[in-house]
C-alpha positions in Angstrom: 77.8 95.4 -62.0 74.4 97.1 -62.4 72.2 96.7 -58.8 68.5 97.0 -60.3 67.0 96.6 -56.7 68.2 97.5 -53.0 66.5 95.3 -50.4 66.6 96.8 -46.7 66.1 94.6 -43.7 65.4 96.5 -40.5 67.4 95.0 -37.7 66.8 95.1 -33.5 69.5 94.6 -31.4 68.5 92.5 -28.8 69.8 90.7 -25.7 69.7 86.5 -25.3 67.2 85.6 -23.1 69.4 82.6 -22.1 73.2 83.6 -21.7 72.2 87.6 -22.2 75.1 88.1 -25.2 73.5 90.5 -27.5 72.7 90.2 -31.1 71.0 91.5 -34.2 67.0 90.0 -35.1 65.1 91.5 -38.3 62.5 94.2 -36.5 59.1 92.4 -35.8 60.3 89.0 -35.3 58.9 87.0 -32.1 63.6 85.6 -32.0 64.2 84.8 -27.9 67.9 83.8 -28.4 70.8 84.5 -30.4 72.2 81.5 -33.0 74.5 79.7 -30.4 71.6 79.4 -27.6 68.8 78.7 -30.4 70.6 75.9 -31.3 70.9 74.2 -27.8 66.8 75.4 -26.9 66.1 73.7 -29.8 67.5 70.0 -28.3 65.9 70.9 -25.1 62.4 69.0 -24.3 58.7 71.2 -24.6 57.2 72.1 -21.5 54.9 70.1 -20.5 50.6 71.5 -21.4 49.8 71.1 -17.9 48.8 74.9 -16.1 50.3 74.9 -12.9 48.5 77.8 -10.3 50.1 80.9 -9.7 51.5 80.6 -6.2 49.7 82.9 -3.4 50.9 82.8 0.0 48.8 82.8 2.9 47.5 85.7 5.0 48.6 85.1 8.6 46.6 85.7 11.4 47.7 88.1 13.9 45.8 88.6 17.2 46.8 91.0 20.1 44.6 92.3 22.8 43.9 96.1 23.4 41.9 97.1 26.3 40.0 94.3 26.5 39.1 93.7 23.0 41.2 91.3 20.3 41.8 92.9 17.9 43.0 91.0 14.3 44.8 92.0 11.8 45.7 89.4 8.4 49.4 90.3 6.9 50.7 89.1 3.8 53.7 86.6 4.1 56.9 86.5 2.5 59.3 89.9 2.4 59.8 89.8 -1.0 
């Protein structure tokens, strides 16, 4: 058996991005999941088109009193 031409595929290994097993992709390609997950994303239903807003929370007002004077000060909520 005569091999007239060698093909080489350049492989990533890369984690699932749904059940994090890892598996081997061919280098540059845009694969999120391995076969078993890409086969139940696939029955899943598209996102819908509609943007939703980035949530922001609210400054809170904080007032206090020093000699007289109020002073404010705005903090950021949440203690993420």
């Amino acid at each position: 058996m005569d091999v007239d031409e060698i093909t080489i595929v350049l492989m990533d290994l890369k984690y699932c991005e749904r059940c994090g097993a890892l598996f081997l992709r061919p280098q540059e390609s845009e694969v999120l999941f391995c076969p078993s997950c890409e086969v139940e994303m696939v029955e899943l239903p598209l996102p819908s088109s509609k943007v939703s807003r980035a949530y922001r929370p609210r400054a809170r007002k904080i007032g206090a009193e020093c000699e007289g004077e109020a002073l404010l000060a705005y903090s950021e909520g949440g203690n993420a």
